[in-house]
C-alpha positions in Angstrom: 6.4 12.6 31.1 3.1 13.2 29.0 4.8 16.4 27.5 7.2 13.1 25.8 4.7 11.2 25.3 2.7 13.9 22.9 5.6 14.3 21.2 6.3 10.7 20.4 2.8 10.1 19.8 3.0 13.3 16.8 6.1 12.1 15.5 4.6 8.8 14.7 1.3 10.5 13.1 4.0 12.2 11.1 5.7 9.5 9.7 2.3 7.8 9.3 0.8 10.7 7.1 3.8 10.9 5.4 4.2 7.3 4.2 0.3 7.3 3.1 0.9 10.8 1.1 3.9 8.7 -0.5 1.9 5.8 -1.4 -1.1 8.3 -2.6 0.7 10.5 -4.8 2.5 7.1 -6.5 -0.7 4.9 -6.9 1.4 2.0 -7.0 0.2 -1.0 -5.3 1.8 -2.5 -1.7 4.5 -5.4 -2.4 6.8 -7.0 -0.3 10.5 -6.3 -0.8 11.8 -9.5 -1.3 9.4 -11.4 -4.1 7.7 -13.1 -2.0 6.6 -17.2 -2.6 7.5 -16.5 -5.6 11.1 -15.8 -4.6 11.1 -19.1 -2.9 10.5 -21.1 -6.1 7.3 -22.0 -4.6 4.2 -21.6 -7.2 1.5 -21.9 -4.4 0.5 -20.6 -1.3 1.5 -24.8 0.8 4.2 -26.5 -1.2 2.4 -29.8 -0.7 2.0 -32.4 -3.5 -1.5 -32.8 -3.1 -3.9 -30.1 -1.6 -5.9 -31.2 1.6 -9.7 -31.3 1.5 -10.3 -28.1 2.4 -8.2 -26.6 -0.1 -10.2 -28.7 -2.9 -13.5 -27.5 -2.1 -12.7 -23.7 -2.4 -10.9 -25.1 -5.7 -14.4 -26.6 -6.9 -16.2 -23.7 -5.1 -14.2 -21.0 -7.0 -14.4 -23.4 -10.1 -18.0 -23.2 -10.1 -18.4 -19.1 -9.5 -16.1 -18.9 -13.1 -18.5 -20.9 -15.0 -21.6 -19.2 -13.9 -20.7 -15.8 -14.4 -22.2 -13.7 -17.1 -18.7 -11.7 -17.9 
């Protein structure tokens, strides 16, 4: 029984390795496979015609940060 389990448990740090060596060697970025939101026809993370309160302080929040940076 452990003698399966060691081997299941390699197998899987295999495939592991191996996917990361892929994505190392390529230096492309992660993506979904199907498009995501944008797939959807959605332009924004909540499809909702006006964003709630909470969503309109990080707005003004981030707003802020753009104007007072030096770059």
């Amino acid at each position: 029984m452990l003698t399966v389990f060691i081997a299941t448990f390699t197998i899987f740090l295999l495939v592991i390795f191996g996917m990361s060596l892929g994505f190392i060697v390529k230096r492309k970025s992660i993506q979904g496979s199907c498009g995501g939101i944008a797939a959807l026809g959605m332009e924004k993370a909540c499809n909702c015609p006006e964003p709630c309160d909470a969503r309109k302080n990080r707005i003004e929040r981030e707003a802020k940060l753009q104007k007072s940076r030096i770059l």
